[in-house]
C-alpha positions, 0 to 999 in steps of 0.5 A: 439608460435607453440599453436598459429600458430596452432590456427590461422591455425585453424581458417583461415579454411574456414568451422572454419571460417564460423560456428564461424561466424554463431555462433556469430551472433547468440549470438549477436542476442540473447543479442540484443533481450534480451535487447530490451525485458528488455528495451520494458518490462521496458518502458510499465511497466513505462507507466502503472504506470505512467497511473495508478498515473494518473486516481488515480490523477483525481479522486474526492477525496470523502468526505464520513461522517462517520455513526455509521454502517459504524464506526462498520465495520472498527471497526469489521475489525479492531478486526477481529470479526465476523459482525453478531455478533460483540462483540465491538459495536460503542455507539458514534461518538463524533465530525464529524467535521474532517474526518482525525481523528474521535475519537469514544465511543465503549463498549465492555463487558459494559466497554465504551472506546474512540478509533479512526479512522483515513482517515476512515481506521486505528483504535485503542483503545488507548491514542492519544497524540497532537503535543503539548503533550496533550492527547486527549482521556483523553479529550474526556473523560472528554468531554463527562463526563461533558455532561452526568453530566448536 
């Protein structure tokens, strides 16, 4: 009981008094600018997303055809090989019809693979199987077999 009679004796202490206030109002106004900062930071950090999703949005979508240089350097990319000299060459495109997924004849050390190219980005040499289990580079194979045997 004496600590707290000598606290409150303390602090009824004008000059006490008058530095605890200061004080607090000056951590009060540090806690208020940091939340208004936090909050101004968070609202222009929305607002520029929010622009950028929004010019991306308006922008045509470009329906490019693919060429064979163009195949070569996604496929160059891909392999990480040097482009003057790419040891993977595109021999083919086999059907443009769809820019989503174009499958491709590349050779490298004179053995002919199908690979693919998807949205003009991603490439690989692989087996590519449909929704239903058929595979497709097994296909295209055959497909292309079949025209040079005629």
């Amino acid at each position: 009981m004496k600590k707290i009679r000598r606290i409150i004796k303390k602090l009824s202490n004008p000059r006490v008094r008058r530095r605890l206030k200061i004080g607090l109002s000056i951590l009060v106004g540090a806690i208020l600018f940091a939340v208004i900062l936090k909050v101004v930071y968070d609202v222009g950090s929305f607002d520029a997303q929010s622009l950028k999703n929004a010019k991306n949005a308006e922008q045509p979508v470009a329906h490019t055809v693919l060429t064979l240089e163009s195949a070569q350097v996604i496929v160059t990319n891909a392999l990480k090989e040097d482009a003057s000299s790419p040891k993977t060459i595109v021999d083919e495109i086999v059907n443009n019809n769809n820019n989503n997924l174009v499958p491709i004849i590349v050779e490298n050390n004179k053995v002919k693979k199908v690979a693919w190219i998807i949205n003009m980005r991603l490439f690989f040499i692989g087996d590519l199987l449909n929704d239903q289990g058929l595979n497709l580079t097994e296909g295209i194979e055959r497909q292309r077999n079949d025209a040079f045997a005629r």
